[in-house]
Every structure is written in C-alpha cells, then in structure tokens.
VEXDO-252198 format. One record per residue (C-alpha): residue in three letters; x, y, z. Coordinates in steps of 0.001 Angstrom, whole numbers, plus 500000, padded with zeros to 6 digits. Layout:
N
aa: ALA&c1: X&c2: Y&c3: Z
...
***
This chain:
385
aa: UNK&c1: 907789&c2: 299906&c3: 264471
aa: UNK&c1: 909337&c2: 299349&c3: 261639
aa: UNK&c1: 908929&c2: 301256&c3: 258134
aa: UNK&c1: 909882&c2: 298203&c3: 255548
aa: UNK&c1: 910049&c2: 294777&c3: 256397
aa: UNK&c1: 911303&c2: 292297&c3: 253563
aa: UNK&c1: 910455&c2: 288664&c3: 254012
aa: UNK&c1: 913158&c2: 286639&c3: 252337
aa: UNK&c1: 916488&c2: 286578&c3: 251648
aa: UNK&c1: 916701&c2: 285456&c3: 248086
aa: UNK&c1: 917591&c2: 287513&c3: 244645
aa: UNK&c1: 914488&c2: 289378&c3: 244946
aa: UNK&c1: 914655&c2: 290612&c3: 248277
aa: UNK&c1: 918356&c2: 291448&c3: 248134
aa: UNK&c1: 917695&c2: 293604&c3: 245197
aa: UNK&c1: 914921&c2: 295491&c3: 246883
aa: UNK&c1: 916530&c2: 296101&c3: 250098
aa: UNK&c1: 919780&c2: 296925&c3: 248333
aa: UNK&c1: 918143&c2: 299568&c3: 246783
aa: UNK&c1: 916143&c2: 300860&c3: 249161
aa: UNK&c1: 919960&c2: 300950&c3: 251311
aa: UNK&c1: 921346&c2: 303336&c3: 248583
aa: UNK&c1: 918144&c2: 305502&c3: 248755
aa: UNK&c1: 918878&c2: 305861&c3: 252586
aa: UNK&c1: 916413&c2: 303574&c3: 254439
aa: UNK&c1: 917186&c2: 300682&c3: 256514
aa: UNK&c1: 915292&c2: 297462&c3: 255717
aa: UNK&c1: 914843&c2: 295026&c3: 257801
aa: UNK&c1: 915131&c2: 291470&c3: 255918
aa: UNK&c1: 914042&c2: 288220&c3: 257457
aa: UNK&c1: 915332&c2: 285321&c3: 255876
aa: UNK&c1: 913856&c2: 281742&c3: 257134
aa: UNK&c1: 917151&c2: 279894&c3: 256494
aa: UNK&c1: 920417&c2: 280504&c3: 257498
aa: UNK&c1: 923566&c2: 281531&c3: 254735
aa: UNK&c1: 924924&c2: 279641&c3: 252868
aa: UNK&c1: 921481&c2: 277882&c3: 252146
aa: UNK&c1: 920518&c2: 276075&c3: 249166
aa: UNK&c1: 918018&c2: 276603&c3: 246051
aa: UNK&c1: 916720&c2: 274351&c3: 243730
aa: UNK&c1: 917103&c2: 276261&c3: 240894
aa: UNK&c1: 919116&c2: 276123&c3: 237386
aa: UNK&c1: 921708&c2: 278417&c3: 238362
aa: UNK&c1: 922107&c2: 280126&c3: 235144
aa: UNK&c1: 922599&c2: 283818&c3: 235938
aa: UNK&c1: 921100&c2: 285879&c3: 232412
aa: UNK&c1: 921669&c2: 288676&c3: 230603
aa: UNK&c1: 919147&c2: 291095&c3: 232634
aa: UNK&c1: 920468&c2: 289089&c3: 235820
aa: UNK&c1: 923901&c2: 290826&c3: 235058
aa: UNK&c1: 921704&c2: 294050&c3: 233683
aa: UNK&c1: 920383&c2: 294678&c3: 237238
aa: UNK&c1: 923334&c2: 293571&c3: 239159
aa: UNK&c1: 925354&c2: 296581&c3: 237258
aa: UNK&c1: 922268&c2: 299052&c3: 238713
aa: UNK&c1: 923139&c2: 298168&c3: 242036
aa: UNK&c1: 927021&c2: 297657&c3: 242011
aa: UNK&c1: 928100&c2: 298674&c3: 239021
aa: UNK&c1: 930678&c2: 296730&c3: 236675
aa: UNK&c1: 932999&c2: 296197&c3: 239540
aa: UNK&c1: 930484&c2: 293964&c3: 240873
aa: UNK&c1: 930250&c2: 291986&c3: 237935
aa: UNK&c1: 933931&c2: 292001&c3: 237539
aa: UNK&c1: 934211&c2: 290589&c3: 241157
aa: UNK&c1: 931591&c2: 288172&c3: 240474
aa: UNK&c1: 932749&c2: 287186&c3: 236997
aa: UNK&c1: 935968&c2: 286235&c3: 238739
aa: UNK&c1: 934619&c2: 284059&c3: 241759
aa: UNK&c1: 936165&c2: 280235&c3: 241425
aa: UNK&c1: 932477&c2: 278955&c3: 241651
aa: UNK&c1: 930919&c2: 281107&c3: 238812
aa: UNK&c1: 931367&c2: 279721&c3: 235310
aa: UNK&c1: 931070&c2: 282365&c3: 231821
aa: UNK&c1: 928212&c2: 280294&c3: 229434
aa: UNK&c1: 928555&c2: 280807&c3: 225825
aa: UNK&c1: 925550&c2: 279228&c3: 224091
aa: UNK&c1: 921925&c2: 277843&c3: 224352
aa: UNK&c1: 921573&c2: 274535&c3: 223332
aa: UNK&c1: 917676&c2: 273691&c3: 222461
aa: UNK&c1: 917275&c2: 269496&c3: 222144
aa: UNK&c1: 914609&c2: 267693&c3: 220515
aa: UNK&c1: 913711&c2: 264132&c3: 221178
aa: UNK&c1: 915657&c2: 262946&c3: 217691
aa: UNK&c1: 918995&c2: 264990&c3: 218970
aa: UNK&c1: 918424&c2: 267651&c3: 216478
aa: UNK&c1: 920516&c2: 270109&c3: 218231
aa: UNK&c1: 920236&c2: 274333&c3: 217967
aa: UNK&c1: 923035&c2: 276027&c3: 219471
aa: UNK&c1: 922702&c2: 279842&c3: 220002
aa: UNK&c1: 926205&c2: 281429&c3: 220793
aa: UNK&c1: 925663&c2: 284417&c3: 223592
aa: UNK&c1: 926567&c2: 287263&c3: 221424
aa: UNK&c1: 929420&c2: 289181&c3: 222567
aa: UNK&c1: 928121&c2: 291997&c3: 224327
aa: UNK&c1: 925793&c2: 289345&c3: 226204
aa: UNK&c1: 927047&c2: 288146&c3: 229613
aa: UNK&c1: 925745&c2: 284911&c3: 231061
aa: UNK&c1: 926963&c2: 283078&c3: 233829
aa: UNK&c1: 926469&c2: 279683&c3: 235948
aa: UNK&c1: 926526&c2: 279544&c3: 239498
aa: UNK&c1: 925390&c2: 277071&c3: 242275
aa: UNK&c1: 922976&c2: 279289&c3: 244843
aa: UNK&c1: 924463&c2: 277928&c3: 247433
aa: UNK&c1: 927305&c2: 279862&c3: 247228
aa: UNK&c1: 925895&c2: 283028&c3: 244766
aa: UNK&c1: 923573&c2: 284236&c3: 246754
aa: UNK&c1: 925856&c2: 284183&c3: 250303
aa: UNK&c1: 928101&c2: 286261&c3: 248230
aa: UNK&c1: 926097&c2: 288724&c3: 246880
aa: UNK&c1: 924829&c2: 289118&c3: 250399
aa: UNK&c1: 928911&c2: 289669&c3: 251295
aa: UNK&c1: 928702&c2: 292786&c3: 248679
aa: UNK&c1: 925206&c2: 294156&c3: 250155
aa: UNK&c1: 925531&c2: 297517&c3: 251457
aa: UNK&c1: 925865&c2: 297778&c3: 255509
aa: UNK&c1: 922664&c2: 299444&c3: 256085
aa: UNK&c1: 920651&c2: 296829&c3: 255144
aa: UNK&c1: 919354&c2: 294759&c3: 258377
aa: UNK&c1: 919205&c2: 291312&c3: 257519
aa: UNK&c1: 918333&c2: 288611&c3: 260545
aa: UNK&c1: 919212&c2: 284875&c3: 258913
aa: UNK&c1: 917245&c2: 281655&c3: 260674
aa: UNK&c1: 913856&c2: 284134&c3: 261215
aa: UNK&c1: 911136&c2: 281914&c3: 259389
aa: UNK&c1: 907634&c2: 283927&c3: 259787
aa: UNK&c1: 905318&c2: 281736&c3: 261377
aa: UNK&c1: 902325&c2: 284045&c3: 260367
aa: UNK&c1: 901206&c2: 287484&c3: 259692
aa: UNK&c1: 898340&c2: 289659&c3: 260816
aa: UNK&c1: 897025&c2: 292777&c3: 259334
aa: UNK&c1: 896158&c2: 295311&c3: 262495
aa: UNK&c1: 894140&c2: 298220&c3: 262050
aa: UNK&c1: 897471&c2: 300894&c3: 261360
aa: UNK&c1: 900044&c2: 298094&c3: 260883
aa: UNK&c1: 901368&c2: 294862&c3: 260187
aa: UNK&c1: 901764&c2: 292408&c3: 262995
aa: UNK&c1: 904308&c2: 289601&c3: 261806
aa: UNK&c1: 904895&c2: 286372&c3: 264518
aa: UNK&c1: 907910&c2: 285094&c3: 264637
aa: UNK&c1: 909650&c2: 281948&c3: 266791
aa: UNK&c1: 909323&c2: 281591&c3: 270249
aa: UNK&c1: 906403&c2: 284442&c3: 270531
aa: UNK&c1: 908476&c2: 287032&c3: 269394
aa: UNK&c1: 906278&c2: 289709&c3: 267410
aa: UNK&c1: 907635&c2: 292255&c3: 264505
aa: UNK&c1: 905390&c2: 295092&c3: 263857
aa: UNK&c1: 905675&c2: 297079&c3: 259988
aa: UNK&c1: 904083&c2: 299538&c3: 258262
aa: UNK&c1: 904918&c2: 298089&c3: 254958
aa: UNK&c1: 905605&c2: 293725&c3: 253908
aa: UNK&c1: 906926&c2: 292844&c3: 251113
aa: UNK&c1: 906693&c2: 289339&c3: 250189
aa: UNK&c1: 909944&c2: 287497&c3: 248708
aa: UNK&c1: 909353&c2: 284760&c3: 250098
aa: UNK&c1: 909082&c2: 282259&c3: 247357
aa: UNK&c1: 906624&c2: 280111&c3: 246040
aa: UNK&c1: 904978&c2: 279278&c3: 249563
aa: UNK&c1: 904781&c2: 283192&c3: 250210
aa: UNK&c1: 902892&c2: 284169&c3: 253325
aa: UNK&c1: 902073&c2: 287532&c3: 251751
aa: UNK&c1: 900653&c2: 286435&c3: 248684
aa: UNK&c1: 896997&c2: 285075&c3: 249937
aa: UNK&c1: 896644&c2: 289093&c3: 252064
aa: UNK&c1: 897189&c2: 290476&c3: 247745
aa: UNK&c1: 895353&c2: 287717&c3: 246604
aa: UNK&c1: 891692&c2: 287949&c3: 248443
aa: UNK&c1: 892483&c2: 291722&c3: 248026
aa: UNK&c1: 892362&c2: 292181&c3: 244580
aa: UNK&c1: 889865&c2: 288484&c3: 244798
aa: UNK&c1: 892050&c2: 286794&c3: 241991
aa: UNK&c1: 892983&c2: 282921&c3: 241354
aa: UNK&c1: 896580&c2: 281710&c3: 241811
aa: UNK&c1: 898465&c2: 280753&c3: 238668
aa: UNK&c1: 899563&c2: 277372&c3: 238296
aa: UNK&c1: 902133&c2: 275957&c3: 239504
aa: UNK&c1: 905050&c2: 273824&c3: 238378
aa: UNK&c1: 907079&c2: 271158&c3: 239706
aa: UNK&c1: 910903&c2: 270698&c3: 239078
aa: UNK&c1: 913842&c2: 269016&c3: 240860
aa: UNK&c1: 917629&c2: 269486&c3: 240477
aa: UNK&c1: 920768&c2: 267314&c3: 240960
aa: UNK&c1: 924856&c2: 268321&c3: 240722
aa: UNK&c1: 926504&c2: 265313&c3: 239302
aa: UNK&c1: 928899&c2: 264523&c3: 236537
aa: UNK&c1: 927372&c2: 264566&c3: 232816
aa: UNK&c1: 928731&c2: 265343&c3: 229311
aa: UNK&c1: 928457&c2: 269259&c3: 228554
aa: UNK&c1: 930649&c2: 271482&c3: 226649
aa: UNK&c1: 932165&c2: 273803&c3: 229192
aa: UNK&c1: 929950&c2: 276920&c3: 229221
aa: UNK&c1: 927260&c2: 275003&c3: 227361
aa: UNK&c1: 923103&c2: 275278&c3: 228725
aa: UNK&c1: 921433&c2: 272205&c3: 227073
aa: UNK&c1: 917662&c2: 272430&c3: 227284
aa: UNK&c1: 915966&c2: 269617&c3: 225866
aa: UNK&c1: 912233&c2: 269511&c3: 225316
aa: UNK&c1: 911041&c2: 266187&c3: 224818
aa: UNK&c1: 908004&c2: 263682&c3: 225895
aa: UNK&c1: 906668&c2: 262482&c3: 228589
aa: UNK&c1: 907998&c2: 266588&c3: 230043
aa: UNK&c1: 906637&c2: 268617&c3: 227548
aa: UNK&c1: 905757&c2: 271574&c3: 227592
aa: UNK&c1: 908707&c2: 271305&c3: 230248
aa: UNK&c1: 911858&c2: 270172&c3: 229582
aa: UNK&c1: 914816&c2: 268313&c3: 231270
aa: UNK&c1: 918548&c2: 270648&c3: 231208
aa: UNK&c1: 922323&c2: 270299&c3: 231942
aa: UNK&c1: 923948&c2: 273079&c3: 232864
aa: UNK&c1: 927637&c2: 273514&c3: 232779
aa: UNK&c1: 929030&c2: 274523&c3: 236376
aa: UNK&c1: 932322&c2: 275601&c3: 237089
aa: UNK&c1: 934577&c2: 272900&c3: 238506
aa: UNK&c1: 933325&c2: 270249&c3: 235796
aa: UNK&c1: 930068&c2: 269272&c3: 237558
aa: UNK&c1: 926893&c2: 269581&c3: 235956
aa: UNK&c1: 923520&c2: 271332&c3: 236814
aa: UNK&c1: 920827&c2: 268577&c3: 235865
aa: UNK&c1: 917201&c2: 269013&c3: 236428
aa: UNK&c1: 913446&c2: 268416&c3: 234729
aa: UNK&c1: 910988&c2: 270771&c3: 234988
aa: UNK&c1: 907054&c2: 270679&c3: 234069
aa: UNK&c1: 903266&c2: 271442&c3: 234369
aa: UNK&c1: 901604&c2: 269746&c3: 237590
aa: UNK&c1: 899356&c2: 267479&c3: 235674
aa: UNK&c1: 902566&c2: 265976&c3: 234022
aa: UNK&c1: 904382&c2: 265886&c3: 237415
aa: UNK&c1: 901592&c2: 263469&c3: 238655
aa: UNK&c1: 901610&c2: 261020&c3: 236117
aa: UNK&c1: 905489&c2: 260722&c3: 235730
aa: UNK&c1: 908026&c2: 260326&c3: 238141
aa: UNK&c1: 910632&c2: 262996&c3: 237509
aa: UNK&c1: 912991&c2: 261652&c3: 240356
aa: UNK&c1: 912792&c2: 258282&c3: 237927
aa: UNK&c1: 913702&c2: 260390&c3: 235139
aa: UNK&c1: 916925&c2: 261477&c3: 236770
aa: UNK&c1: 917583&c2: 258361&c3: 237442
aa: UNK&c1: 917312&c2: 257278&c3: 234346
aa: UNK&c1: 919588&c2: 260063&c3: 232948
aa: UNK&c1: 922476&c2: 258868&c3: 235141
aa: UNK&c1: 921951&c2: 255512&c3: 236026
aa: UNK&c1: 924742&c2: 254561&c3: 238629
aa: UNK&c1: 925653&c2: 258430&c3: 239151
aa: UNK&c1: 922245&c2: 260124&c3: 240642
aa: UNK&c1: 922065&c2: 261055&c3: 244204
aa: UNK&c1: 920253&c2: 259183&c3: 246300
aa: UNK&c1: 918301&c2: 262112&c3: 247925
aa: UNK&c1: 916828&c2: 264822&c3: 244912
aa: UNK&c1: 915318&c2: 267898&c3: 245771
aa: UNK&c1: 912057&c2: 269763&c3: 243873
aa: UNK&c1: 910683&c2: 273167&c3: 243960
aa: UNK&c1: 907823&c2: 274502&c3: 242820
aa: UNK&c1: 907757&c2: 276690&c3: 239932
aa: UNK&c1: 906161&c2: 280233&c3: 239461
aa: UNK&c1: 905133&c2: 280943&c3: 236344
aa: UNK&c1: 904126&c2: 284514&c3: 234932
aa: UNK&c1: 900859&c2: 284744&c3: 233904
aa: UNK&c1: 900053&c2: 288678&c3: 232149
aa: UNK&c1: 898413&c2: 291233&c3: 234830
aa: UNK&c1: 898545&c2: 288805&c3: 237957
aa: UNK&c1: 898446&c2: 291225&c3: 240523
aa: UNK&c1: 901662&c2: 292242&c3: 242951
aa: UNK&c1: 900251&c2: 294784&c3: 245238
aa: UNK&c1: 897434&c2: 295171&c3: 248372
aa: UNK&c1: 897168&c2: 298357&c3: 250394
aa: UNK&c1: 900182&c2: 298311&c3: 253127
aa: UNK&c1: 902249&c2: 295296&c3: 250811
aa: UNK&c1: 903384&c2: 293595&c3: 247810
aa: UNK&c1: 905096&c2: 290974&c3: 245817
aa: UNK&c1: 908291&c2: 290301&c3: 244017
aa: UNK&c1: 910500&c2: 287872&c3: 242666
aa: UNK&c1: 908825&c2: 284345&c3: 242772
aa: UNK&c1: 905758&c2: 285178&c3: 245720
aa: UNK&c1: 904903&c2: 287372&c3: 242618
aa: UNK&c1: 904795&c2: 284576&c3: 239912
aa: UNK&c1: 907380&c2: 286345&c3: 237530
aa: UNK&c1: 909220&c2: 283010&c3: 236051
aa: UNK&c1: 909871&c2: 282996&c3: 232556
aa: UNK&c1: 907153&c2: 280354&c3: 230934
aa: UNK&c1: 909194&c2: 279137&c3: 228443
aa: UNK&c1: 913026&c2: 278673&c3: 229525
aa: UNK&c1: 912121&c2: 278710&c3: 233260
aa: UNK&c1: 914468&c2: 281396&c3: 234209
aa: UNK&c1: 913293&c2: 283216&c3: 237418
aa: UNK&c1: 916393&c2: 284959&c3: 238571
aa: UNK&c1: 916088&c2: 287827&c3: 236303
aa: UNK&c1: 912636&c2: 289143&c3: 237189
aa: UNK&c1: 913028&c2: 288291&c3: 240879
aa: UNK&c1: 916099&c2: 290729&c3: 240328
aa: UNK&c1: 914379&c2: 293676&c3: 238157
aa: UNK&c1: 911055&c2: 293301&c3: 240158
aa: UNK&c1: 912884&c2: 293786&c3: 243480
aa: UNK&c1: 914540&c2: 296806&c3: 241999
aa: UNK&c1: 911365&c2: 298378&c3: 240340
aa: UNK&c1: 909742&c2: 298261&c3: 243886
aa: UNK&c1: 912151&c2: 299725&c3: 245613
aa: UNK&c1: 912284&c2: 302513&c3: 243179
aa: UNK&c1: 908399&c2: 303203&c3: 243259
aa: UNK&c1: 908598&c2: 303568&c3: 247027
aa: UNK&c1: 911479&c2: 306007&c3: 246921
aa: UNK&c1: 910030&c2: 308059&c3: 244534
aa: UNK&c1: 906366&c2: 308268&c3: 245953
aa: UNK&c1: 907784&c2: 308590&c3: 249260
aa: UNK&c1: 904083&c2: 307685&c3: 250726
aa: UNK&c1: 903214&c2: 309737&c3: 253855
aa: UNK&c1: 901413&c2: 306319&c3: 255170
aa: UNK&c1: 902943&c2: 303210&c3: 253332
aa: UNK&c1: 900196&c2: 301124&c3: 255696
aa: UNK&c1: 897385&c2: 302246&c3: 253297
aa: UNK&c1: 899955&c2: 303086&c3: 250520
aa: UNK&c1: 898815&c2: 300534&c3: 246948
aa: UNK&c1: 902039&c2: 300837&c3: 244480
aa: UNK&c1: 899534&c2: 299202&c3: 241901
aa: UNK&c1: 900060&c2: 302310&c3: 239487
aa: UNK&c1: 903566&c2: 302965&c3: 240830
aa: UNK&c1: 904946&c2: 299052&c3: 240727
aa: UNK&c1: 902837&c2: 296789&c3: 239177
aa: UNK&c1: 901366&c2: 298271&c3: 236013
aa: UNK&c1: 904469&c2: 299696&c3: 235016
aa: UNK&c1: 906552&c2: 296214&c3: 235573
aa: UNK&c1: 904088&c2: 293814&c3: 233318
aa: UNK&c1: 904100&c2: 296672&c3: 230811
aa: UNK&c1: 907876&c2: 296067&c3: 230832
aa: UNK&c1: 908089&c2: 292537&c3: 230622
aa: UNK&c1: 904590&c2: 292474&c3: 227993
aa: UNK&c1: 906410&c2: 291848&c3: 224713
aa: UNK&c1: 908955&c2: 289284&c3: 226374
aa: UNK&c1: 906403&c2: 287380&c3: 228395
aa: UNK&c1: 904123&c2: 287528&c3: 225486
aa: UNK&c1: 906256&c2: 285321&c3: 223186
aa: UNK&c1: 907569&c2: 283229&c3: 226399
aa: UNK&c1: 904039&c2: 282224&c3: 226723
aa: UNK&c1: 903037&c2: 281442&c3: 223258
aa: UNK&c1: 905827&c2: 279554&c3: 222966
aa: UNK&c1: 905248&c2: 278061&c3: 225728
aa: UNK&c1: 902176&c2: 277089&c3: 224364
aa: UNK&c1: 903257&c2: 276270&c3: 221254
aa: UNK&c1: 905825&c2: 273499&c3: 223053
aa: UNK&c1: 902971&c2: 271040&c3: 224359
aa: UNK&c1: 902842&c2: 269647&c3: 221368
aa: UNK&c1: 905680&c2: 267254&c3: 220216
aa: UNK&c1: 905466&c2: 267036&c3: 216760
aa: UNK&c1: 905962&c2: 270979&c3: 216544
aa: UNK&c1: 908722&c2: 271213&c3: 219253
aa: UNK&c1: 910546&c2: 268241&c3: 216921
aa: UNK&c1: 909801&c2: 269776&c3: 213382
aa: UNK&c1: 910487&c2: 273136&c3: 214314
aa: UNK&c1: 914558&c2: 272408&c3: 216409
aa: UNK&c1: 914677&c2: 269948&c3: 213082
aa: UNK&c1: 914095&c2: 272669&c3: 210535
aa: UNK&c1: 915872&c2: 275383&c3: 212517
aa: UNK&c1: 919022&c2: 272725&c3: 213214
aa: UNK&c1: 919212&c2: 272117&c3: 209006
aa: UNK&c1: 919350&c2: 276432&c3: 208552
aa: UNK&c1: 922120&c2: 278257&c3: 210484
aa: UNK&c1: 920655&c2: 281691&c3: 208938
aa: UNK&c1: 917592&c2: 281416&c3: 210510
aa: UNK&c1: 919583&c2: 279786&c3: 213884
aa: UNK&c1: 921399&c2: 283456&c3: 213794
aa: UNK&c1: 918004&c2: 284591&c3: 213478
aa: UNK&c1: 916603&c2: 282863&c3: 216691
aa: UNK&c1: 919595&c2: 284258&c3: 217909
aa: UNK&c1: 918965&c2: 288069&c3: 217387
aa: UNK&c1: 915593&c2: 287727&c3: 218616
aa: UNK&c1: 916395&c2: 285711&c3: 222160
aa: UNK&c1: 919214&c2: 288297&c3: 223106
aa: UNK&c1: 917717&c2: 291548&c3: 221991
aa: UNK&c1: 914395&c2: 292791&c3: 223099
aa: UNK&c1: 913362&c2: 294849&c3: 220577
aa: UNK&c1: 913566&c2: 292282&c3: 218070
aa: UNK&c1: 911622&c2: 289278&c3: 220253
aa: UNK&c1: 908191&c2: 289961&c3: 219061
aa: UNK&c1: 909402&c2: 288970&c3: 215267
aa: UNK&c1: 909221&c2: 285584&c3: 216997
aa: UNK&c1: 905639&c2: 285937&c3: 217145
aa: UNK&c1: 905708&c2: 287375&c3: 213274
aa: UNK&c1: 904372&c2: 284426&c3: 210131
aa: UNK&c1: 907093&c2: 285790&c3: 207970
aa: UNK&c1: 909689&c2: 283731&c3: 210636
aa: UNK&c1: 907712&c2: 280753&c3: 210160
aa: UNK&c1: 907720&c2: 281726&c3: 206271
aa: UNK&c1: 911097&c2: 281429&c3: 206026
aa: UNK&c1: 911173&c2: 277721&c3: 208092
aa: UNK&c1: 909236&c2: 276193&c3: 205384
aa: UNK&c1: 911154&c2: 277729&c3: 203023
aa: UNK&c1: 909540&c2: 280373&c3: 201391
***
C-alpha cells in the first residue's frame, strides 16, 4: 500500500514529489511516457518558474540550469498587432526568464530530483477505482497499484480530474487547442514574440527564441476558433517551404477563479487542475507553484488518514487566493483581447509611448503592481490625458 501516488511525470508532479522527498516521504511517480519525452508547449521557463525552482534546489540549480547548452536567457516580451505595431518589454534585471525545449528540460530536472523519489517511466494508468479505504489504480498487463492518496498531474486528459469533478458536482472549464513546431524563423536572440491577431484572437500565434538558433513557433486559441480555422494551415502559411510535415497540438488548460483541485483521498495540480495563464498561455509556472503548495499542505497537516483527508482549506483555497490578483487581470485581459480593434488600438497607442511601455513593464514583472492594469487612470493616460 502505498501512502502517495503521483500520476505524471511533468513540472507539476516533479515539484510535488520533490518536495514531498525533502520532507522525508517517498513518492511513488508514474509517468505514462518514457524520458526524454516530448511536450507541446512554448518552452518559455518564467519568472515564478525560476521562483519555485530556487525553493527546491536553490540558486545552484538555476546556475546549473542557466548554463545547460539547450537553455537560452530571454530578455524581452514582444506583444504584435495585426499592423506590426510592435511593444517590446525588456525582462528587468532582477527578472530571470529562460527558453528551453521539454524534451530535454524536463529529463534534466528529473537528473537533479532527489533519490528518494520513486519514479517508474512507461507506466500509463489505464484506470482508477476508488475502494472503500483506498485507491485501486490498474495498470498494463493487469498489474494493480493500491494508494491511500492520488494526485493527478496528469495533464489535460487527467484520469483524476472527473473522481474531483462529480465530487464537488462542477462543470469543466473550457478548453483550448494549440500546436507547436521547431523550425528556423527571424527572432532576435532571447526575443518571445506574441502576436495577437485575427482569425486567433483572443489567442495568438508566437516565436520563441531557442538556443541553437531554432525557433519555438506555435498558435494557440479558444475551441470554437480551432474549428473554424485550420491552425496546422496557419503554420503553414507562416513558413511556407520550411514547416514540418507532421505538427503536433495540445490542449490547453485554462484557469478559471475557484475551479476546484481537491476530493476526499486526492487532488489536482499543474494542468489536470486547469491553472494556465488565460492571457499569455504560460502553464509552467503554476504547474510548478501548485505542485509545491500541495506538497507543503500535506506535510504540514500530516493527516492521520490521507484516504478521507480533503486539502480544500489546506491547498486549494489558499492557492487561488494566491494567484487572485494575477489571474484576475490575465482574464480580463483575456477578455478584453477578443476584440480586434482594441487589441490593435491599444499595442498601437502603447507602441507610440515608451513611458507607458515601461509602465506595462512594471506591472507584468511585479505583482504588487499588476492590478493597476485593471485601474482607468492606465487607460487615462493611453488616450492621453
């Protein structure tokens, strides 16, 4: 019987077992595929990506990482409007930001994992059942697992997520579809172009500088976009002669405010949990901080029975209260980006007045000043008041 079982291998899971390592326990992590494996995913590696990777290995581990040949330092945002107006937002100094493919970042950060941490590659879950004092988890080939607490990292198809769902009786959030090529395009080195324009909006299509000179390009958007336009065309369209013949997608988890994380006996983190940034689409970050916050409620409640065990007050209340005031303006401007003629007046206005650019700037890469976003007097000062 085991006391924590983990399913998935990804940012989310890592960071929760890793934890859970240095608090002395012994997770067992199943990951479906085996290592190196790929992601579709942006690869851009943020600010509160580096933020949590310091908790758990301190700056020596971002030292180590900074200095991998595949990971690339960024330097600025680089928001696009369908005229080229063009708003680039330097990564303040004390800001680190990197790229890196996930085919190789996530194998390595596995490589620095502590040793106590019992992770079985090539183990998809075929299905889980809830017994009446445990969790019984069928694997390949008949084999059974048996757990007195799940937690689901297991991604956007997460096998967890419908036992918290008809729990707590809630509706899934939607949804979004995106795909991802490597190939060559023209970005500044350490450059993250996102450019929101029509048919996409409110997604967006980016290039992402990678280290070695190639290029992360993707497009990302709501469903009911995805089915009337042909994103795979779109890439095609981008680089003609130079797109891949074979493109992969992924579906998209977006945050929506008190979704809920946690069942008696389980819970969710990282993308199963629907924790992606509605706005820039970053999902690495909270998969991270979410993975960590878990792992810290069960160490400190130390629950005599985690089977019956909720971390509702522990875990999930106390994580959307963290990320409130940044999800908050992520999804009003998320919002605000359907329409076109605002996403082009407003890069226009801000492209025409570097004050308020450095501004926009403040507000992205520190916290406390985001919800000023959300504040008239900003919008003031575009028109020109």
């Amino acid at each position: 019987m085991e006391d924590v079982v983990i399913i998935g291998g990804g940012p989310a899971g890592l960071a929760c077992a890793w934890h859970l390592a240095e608090g002395g326990l012994s997770p067992l992590v199943l990951e479906a595929a085996p290592f190196p494996r790929d992601k579709v995913c942006g690869d851009a590696l943020s600010g509160k990506v580096v933020s949590v990777l310091q908790r758990l290995g301190g700056e020596a581990l971002i030292r180590q990482m900074a200095a991998e040949s595949f990971v690339l330092r960024a330097s600025a945002l680089v928001f696009v409007n369908d005229r080229g107006d063009r708003v680039r937002l330097s990564l303040p100094g004390e800001v680190m930001g990197f790229t890196a493919p996930r085919y190789a970042w996530d194998a390595w950060l596995w490589s620095q994992a502590p040793r106590n941490i019992r992770l079985r590659p090539k183990t998809p879950v075929l299905r889980i059942e809830r017994a009446e004092r445990h969790w019984v988890i069928h694997l390949p080939q008949g084999e059974r697992l048996y757990a007195r607490y799940l937690i689901g990292a297991d991604g956007v198809a997460s096998k967890v997520r419908p036992w918290v769902y008809t729990y707590r009786r809630a509706r899934r959030p939607p949804v979004y579809s995106a795909i991802r090529v490597y190939a060559a395009y023209s970005v500044m080195p350490g450059e993250l172009e996102l450019h929101y324009v029509p048919p996409y909006l409110p997604g967006y299509w980016w290039a992402f500088a990678m280290a070695g000179g190639q290029v992360n390009i993707g497009i990302g958007g709501p469903p009911q976009i995805a089915r009337s336009v042909s994103f795979r065309q779109g890439i095609r369209h981008l680089l003609g002669e130079k797109a891949p013949k074979a493109i992969a997608g992924h579906g998209i988890p977006l945050y929506r405010a008190g979704a809920p994380l946690t069942a008696p006996g389980c819970a969710l983190i990282g993308d199963a949990g629907h924790l992606v940034d509605p706005f820039t689409g970053e999902g690495i970050g909270n998969a991270l901080l979410s993975g960590y916050r878990l792992a810290q409620a069960i160490l400190r409640a130390q629950p005599a029975d985690l089977f019956t065990w909720d971390a509702r007050d522990t875990y999930e209340k106390p994580l959307h209260h963290e990320l409130k005031t940044e999800m908050r303006v992520s999804t009003w401007l998320h919002r605000l980006s359907r329409s076109p003629l605002m996403v082009r007046w407003l890069l226009r206005r801000l492209s025409q007045r570097p004050d308020l650019q450095k501004t926009l700037q403040d507000m992205l890469f520190q916290p406390e000043k985001r919800l000023e976003l959300y504040s008239p007097k900003f919008y003031w000062q575009l028109l020109g008041f």
